[in-house]
N, C-alpha and C positions, 0 to 999 in steps of 0.2 A: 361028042365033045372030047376032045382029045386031053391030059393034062400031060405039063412040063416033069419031065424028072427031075428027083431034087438034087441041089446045086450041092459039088464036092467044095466043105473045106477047104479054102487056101491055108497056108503056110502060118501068114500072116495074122488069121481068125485062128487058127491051133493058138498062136503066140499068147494074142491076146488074151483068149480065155484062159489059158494057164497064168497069165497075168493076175486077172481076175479072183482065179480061184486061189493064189498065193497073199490076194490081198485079205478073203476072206478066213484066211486060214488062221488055227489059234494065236500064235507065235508073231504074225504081224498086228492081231487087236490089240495083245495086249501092248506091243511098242508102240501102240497109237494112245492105247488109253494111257502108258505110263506118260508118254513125250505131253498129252492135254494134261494128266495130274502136274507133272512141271511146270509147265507154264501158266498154269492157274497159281502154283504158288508161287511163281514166283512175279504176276500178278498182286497178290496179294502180300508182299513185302514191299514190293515198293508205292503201293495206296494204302497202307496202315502206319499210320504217326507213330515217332515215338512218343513212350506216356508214362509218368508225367511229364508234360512241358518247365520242367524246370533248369532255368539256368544254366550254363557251363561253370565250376566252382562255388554253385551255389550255396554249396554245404560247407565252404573254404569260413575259417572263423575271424578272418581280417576283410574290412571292408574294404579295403584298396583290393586284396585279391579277387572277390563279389564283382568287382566292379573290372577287372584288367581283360576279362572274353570282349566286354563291347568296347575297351578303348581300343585292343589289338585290330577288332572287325571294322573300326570306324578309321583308324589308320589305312588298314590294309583298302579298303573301297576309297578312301582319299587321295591313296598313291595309284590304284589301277584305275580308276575313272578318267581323269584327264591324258594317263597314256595312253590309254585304249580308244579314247576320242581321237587323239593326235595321229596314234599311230591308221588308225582306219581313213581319216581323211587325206593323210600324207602319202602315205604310205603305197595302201591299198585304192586310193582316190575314189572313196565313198561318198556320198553328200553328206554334209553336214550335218541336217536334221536326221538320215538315217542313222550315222555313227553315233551322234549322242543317243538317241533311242538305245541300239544296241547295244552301248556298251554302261548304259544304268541298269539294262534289265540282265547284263552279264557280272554283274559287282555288284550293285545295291543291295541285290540277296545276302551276301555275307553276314550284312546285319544280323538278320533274321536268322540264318544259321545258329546263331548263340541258344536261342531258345525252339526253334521249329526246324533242324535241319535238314528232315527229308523234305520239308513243302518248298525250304529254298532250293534244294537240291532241284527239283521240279522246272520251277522259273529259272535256274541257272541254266539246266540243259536245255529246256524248251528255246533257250536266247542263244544260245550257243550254235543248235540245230539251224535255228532261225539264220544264222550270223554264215555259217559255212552254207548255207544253198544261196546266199546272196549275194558272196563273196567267190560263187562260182562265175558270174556273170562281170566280176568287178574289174575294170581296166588295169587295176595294178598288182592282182592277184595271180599272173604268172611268175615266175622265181620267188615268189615266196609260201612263206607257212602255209597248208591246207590240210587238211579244214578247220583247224587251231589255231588260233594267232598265238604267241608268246604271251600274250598276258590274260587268255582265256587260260590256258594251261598253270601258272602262277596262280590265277583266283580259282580252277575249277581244286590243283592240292589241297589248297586251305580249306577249301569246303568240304574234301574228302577228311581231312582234319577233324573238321568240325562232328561230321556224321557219324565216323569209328569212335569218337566216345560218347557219343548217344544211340546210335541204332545197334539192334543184336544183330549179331553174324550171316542171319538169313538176309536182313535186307543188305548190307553190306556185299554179300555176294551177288545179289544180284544188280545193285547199281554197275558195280564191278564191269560183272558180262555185259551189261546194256552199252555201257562206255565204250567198252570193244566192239561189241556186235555194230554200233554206230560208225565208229572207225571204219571197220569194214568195208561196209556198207558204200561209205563215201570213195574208199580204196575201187573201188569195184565200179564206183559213178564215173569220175574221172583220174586212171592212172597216171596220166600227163601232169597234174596237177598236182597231185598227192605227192608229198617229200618225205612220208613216214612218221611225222610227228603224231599221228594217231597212236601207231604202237609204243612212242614213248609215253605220251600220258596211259597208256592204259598200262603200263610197266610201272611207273611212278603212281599214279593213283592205287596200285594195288599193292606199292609198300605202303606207302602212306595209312590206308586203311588198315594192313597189318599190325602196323607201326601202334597207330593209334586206336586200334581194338586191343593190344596187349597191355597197354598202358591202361588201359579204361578196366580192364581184366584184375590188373593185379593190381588196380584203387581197391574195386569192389572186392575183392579177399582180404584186403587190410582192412577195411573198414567193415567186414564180416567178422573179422579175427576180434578186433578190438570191439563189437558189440557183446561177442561171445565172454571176452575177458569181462567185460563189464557184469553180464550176467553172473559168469562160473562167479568173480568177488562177492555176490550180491548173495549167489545162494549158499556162497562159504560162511560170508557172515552171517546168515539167518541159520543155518546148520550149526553153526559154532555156538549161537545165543540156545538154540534149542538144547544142543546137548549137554550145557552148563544149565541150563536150568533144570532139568533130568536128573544131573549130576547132585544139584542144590536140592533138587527134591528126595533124592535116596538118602543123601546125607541126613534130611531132617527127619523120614522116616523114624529115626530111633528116638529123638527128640520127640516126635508127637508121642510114638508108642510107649513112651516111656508118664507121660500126661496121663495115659489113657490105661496104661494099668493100672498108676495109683487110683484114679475113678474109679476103676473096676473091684482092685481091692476094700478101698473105702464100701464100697454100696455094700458088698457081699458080707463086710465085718460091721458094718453098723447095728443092726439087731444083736450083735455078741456086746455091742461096746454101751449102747444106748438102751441101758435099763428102760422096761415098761414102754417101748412104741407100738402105737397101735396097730392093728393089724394092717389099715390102709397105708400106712408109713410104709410100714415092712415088704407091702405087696409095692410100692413103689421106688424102694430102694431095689428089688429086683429088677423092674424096671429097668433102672438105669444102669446096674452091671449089664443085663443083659443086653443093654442098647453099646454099648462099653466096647464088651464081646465083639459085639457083630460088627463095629464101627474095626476094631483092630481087624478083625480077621478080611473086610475089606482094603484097610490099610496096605496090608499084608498081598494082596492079590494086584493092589496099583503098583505097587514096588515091582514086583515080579515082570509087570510091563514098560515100566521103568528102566529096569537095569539089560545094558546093553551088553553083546557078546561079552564074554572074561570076567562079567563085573560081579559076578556068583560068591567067588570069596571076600565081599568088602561083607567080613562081619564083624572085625575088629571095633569098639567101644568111637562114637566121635570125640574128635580132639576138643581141647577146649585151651581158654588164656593158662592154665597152668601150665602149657607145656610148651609155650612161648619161648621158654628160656632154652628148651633142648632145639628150638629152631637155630635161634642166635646163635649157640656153641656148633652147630652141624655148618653156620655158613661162615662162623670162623675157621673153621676148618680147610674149607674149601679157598679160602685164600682172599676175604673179604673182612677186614678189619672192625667189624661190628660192634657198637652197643646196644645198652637194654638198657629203658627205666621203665620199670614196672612196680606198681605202691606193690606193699605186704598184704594187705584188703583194699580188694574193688567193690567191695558189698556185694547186692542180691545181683548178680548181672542174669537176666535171661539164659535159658540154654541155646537159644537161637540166633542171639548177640554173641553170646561166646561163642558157639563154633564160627559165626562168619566173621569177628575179630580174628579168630587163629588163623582162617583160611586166608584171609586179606594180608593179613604178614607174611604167611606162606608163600604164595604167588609175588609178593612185593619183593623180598628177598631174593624167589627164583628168577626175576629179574632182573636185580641188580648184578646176580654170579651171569647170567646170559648176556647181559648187554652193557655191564660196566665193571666186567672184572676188577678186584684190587681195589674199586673206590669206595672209601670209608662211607660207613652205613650206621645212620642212626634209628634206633625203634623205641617208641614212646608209646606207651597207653595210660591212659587218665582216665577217669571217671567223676562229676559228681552226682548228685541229686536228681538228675534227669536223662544225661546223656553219658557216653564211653565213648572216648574220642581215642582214636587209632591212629600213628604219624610217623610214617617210613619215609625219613629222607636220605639220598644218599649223593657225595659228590660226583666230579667226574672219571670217566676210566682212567685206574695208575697205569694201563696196557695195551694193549693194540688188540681191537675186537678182532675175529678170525671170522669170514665168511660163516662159516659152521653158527658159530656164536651168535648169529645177528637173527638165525631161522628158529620163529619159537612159532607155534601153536596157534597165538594169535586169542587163547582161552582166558589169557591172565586179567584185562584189566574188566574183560568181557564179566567175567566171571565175580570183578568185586561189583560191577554197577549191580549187577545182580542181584549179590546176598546184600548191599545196603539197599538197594529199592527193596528189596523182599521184610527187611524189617524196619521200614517208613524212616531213614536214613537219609543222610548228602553224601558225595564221593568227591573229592576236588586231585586230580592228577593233573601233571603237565611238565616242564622242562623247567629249569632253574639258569637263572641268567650265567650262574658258573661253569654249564653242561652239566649238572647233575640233573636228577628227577626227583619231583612230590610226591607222595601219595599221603594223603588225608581222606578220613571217614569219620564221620559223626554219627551214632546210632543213637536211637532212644534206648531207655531203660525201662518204659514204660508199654503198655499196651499198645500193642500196633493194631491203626484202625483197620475194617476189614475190606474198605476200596484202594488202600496199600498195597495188600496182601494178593490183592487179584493179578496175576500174572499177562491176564491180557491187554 
């Protein structure tokens, strides 16, 4: 048996297989796998909704505005429905019952827009596709628009409108390219027919969606900024309460410890003072200095994490109503025509009533030099049998406040709600119908109870 020699090689099988093996090659997998990663996402932009489905200006705080997406979308489908009937049967000499079909399923979507814009975007284009391959076959669709009528393009803008301030950037790009790529598409079916209006909508659709993704862009950074604003206020004010109470609590530091020596001395002199106590007395007054002791010297260690940077040198004695009167002369000074009525004796006042009576005048006076220079300032304090009433009123500016002058801290009235909650007290501030400003406090004189007392 004889066998065939084997067959050379054509030209033509060299081509091929170098074909072959350029297709297996690294360089063309991966522009295969990257070109299927593309089109998977972009796939997956235009079958993923946007979410939440809420509204266009839903967030808007006037109910006519809430309500103006579906009057513009219920306008705009009112004015392109009947044209797009007329002009498809006139026109393009469609039947009847197909143009009305075609052109409810090319507008009606708009509605829907306001709150679902990619699903309408869907039904628009699917009607639209629909409308240019049937429009290829139509008796009056040579010399005119293809594959767009004039008022497919009019309602497919507005829907491009609609989508750039709901959908993110990815889907946006790719309705984009699909717009085009379909254009094309149709370019390439029939050039006889085609007049180019593909490339204008796909020019105009993709300002539009610039347009309207920039606009949607820089809502959501204002309304980023202004949440922001809302917080920074929110944690300025609760910073602000925190470190006046800090502030109230170092202050009174010397006030308890001052309690709390006398305790300590008393316990430790009572056996020298009190002839003949018995031994368990004696062992019980140690007791209590030593409890005395220990209570100070933890005092002493809360202070320390109390007091904030710089605040090391506050060891000077706390002020009290005696020095009331060097306030008033220090804001006469400053150019604030001030009095005082203060009695000669306010009786036993608290050391904790007095310092936040002197502090509340303090701050009340700072003020009046910050935000009503020059306007006469009166300062009152009473006392009877129960209470210490404190009464800084001042009129309105004799001057022109200065920017500078208007920027205070924000510590001052912070600061009195404070020390009069802290000793079971009222505060009453507010504006005077002449432009001046109140401040009134009423403190007790007596024992503050101890759910007063509680800061939280």
């Amino acid at each position: 048996m004889s066998t065939a020699p084997p067959s050379t090689p054509t030209r033509s099988d060299r081509l091929r297989g170098a074909l072959r093996g350029a297709a297996r090659s690294g360089p063309a997998l991966r522009a295969r796998s990257a070109a299927g990663e593309s089109l998977r996402s972009l796939g997956a932009a235009l079958t993923t909704p946007t979410s939440p489905s809420a509204p266009l200006l839903a967030q808007a705080s006037a109910r006519w505005q809430r309500w103006l997406p579906y009057v513009l979308a219920l306008a705009a489908v009112c004015t392109l429905l009947p044209v797009t009937i007329s002009v498809l049967t006139q026109d393009y000499r469609m039947g009847g019952a197909l143009a009305g079909a075609l052109a409810t399923a090319q507008t009606a979507p708009l509605l829907l827009a306001v709150t679902r814009p990619l699903q309408a975007w869907w039904i628009v284009f699917a009607a639209d596709v629909l409308g240019a391959v049937v429009l290829l076959n139509a008796d009056g669709t040579a010399g005119r628009s293809w594959p767009w009528t004039p008022m497919i393009v009019v309602g497919y803008l507005v829907l491009m409108f609609c989508l750039g301030l709901r959908a993110p950037r990815r889907t946006l790009v790719a309705v984009w390219l699909v717009t085009g790529a379909t254009g094309f598409l149709f370019e390439l079916l029939s050039q006889k027919l085609s007049d180019g209006i593909h490339v204008l909508l796909f020019v105009l659709s993709g300002v539009v969606l610039l347009v309207a993704h920039t606009l949607r862009t820089r809502g959501d950074v204002q309304r980023r900024l202004a949440e922001q604003e809302t917080i920074s206020e929110a944690e300025r004010a609760q910073r602000t309460l925190l470190e006046e109470r800090a502030r109230i609590a170092r202050e009174l530091h010397d006030v308890v410890a001052h309690h709390m020596s006398v305790i300590t001395v008393q316990a430790d002199s009572a056996p020298y003072r009190i002839q003949g106590l018995p031994e368990a007395a004696q062992e019980e007054f140690a007791t209590i200095a030593a409890g005395a002791r220990e209570s100070l010297s933890e005092m002493r260690r809360l202070l320390a994490v109390l007091r904030s940077d710089g605040s090391e040198s506050e060891r000077a004695p706390q002020p009290g109503l005696g020095r009331v009167q060097q306030l008033v002369e220090a804001t006469v000074r400053a150019g604030v025509p001030a009095e005082l009525s203060l009695p000669a004796e306010l009786g036993d006042v608290p050391q904790a009533v007095d310092l936040s009576a002197y502090r509340i005048v303090q701050e009340a006076l700072s003020n009046v030099v910050r935000h009503a220079p020059g306007a006469p300032t009166r300062v009152s304090v009473t006392a009877d049998d129960e209470h210490l009433t404190v009464l800084v009123v001042n009129g309105p500016a004799a001057e022109p406040v200065s920017a500078l002058e208007t920027t205070g801290t924000g510590h001052g009235l912070v600061g009195m709600r404070e020390r009069v909650r802290l000793t079971g007290g009222s505060l009453d501030t507010g504006p005077l119908p002449d432009g001046g400003f109140r401040v009134a406090a009423r403190m007790p004189l007596t024992t503050v109870p101890d759910d007063v007392k509680d800061p939280s």
